[in-house]
N, C-alpha and C positions, 0 to 999 in steps of 0.2 A: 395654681395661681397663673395667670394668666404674663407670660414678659411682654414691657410697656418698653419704651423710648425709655422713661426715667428708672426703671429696674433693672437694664441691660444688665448692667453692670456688676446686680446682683446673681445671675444667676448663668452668666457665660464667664467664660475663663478668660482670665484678662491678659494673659498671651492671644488671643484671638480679638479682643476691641482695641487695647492699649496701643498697638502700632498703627493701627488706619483711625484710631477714633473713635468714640459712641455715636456719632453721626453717621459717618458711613458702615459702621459696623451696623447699624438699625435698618439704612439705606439697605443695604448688601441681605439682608435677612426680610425684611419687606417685598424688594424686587424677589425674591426666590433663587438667588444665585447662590445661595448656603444649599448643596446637593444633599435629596435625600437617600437615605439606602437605599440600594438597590434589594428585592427581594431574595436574591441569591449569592450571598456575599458568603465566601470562607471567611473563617473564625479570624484569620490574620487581617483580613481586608474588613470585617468589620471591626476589628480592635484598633486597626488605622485611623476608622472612620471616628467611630467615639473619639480617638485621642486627638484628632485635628480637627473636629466640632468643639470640643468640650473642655480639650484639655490644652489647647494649643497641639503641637507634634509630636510625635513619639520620638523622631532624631533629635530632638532641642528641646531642653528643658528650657521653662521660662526662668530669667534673672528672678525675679520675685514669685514664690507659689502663692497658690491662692490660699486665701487663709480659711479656705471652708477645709481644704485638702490637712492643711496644717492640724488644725483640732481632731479630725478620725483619727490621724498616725498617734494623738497623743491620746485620746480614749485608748484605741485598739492598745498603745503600749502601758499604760494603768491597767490595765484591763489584764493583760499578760504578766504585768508583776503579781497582780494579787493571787494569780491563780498556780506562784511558786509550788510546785512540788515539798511537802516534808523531809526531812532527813532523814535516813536511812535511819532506820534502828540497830544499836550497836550490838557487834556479830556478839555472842555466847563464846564463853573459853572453849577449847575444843579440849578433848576426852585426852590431851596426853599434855595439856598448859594445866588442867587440873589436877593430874596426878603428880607433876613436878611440884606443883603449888604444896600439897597438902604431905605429900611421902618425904623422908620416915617421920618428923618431928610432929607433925599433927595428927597422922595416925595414932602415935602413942598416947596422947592427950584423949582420942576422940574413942580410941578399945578399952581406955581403963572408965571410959563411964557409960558401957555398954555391959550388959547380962548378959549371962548368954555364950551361946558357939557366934563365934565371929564366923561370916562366910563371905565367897566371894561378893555373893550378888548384896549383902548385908554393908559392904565396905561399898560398893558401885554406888548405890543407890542412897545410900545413908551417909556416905563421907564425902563422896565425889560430884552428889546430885546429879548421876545420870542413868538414862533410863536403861534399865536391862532388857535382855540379854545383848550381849557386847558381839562384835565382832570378832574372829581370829585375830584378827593383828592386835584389838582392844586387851584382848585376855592375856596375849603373851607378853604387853605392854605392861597390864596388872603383876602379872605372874611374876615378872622380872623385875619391878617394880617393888612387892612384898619381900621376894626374896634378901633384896639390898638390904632391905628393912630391919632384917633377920626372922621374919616370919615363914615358917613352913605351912 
């Protein structure tokens, strides 16, 4: 789309018309005194250029934004809500919250309606719901653990 005299307004930053005018701000872009880039500008000295064409200046925010600028921050931040991350999922007991849990009173409930040689890995896996073979420190956790119990 082409910018008119009567469009100005829409489509330049009105830090940049509102203090001289839509007249002379169309005057001032007409005669060619808006500079264009230079073909070799560092990345600072072109984000100058954008921001005092376009945006008014990089040191001075305008009193009023523009309300095109307004609507993106609130897309972009809709946009960032919905895309919240899930909740963790909640951690598993670990292997020595489940054997405090269940040792001795629920073993004794859980071996009289079991057949059978009760065994280690028979109580891990079938009482404790975890998977075998255990670690050293697991076993002596078990071991110490049954004994209280009064199981040998």
């Amino acid at each position: 789309m082409a910018v008119t005299q009567e469009n100005l307004a829409e489509h330049y930053s009105r830090s940049y018309w509102e203090p001289i005018g839509l007249g002379r701000a169309w005057a001032e872009i007409e005669a060619g005194r808006v500079a264009d880039p230079e073909t070799e500008l560092t990345l600072r000295e072109h984000a100058e250029f954008l921001a005092e064409h376009l945006f008014g200046t990089l040191r001075k925010t305008p009193e009023t934004p523009d309300e095109r600028i307004s609507v993106i921050v609130e897309d972009f931040y809709s946009a960032r809500e919905e895309q919240a991350l899930p909740p963790p999922p909640p951690q598993l007991p670990t292997f020595e919250e489940r054997l405090d849990a269940r040792m001795p009173e629920v073993l004794e409930v859980w071996a009289t309606s079991q057949k059978g040689h009760i065994t280690s890995r028979l109580v891990v896996e079938g009482l404790l719901q975890y998977q075998w073979p255990l670690s050293t420190i697991h076993q002596r956790a078990l071991a110490k653990a049954m004994r209280q119990a009064g199981w040998t």
